[in-house]
C-alpha positions as CSV (number, residue, x, y, z in Angstrom):
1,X,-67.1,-46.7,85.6
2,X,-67.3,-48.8,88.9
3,X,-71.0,-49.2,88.1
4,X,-71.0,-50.2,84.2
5,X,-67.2,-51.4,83.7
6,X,-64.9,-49.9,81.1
7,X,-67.1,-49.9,78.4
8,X,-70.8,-50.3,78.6
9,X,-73.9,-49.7,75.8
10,X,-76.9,-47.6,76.2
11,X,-79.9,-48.5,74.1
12,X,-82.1,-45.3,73.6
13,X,-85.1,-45.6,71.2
14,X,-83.5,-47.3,68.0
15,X,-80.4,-45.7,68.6
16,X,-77.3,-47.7,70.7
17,X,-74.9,-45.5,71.9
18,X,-71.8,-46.7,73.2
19,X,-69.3,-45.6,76.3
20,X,-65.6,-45.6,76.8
21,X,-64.3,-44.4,79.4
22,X,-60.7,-45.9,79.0
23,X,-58.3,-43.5,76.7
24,X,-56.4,-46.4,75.3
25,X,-59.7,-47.7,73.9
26,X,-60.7,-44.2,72.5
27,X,-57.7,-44.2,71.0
28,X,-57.9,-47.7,69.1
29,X,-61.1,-46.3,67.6
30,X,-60.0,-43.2,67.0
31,X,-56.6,-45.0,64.9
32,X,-58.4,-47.3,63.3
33,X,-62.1,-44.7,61.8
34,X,-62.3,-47.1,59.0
35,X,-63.6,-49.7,60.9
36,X,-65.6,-48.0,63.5
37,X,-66.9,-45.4,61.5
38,X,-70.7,-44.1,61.1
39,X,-72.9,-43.4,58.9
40,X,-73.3,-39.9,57.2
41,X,-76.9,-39.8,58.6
42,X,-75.5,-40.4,62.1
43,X,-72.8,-37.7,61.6
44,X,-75.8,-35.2,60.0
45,X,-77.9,-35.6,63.3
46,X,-75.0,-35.9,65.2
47,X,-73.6,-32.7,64.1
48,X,-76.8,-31.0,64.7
49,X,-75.9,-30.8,68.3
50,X,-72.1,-30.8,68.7
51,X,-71.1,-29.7,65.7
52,X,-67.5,-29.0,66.6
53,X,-67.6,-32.8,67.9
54,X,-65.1,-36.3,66.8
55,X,-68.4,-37.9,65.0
56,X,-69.4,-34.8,63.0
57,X,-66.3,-33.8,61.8
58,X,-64.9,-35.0,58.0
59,X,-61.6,-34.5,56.4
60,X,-58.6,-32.3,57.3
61,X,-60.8,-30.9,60.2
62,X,-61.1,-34.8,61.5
63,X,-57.5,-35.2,60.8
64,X,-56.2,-32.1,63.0
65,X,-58.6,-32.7,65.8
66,X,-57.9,-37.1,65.9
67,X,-54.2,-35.8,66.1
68,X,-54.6,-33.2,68.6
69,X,-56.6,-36.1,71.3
């Protein structure tokens, strides 16, 4: 955080991934999925290695873990 700032970008092959490290901006994004969300390949390769993670999860699962954070 004292290196990058509050939020910073990491370009890895074609893939950008992107770093918050404030809570209230992981919680605008968190509110507001529709606009932030990803694609359902993204979530399939996501899920692959944290399957139990925010971006792989879909539905009433999503629901009950956005509301727990």
């Amino acid at each position: 955080k004292e290196k990058y700032g509050d939020m910073f970008a990491v370009r890895i092959g074609t893939s950008h991934l992107y770093f918050l490290s404030r809570t209230d901006y992981i919680q605008h994004v968190i509110r507001d999925r529709h606009t932030y969300d990803v694609s359902e390949t993204t979530t399939r390769n996501f899920s692959l290695i944290f399957p139990s993670g925010i971006l792989s999860l879909r539905g009433d699962a999503w629901k009950r873990h956005a509301r727990i954070l």
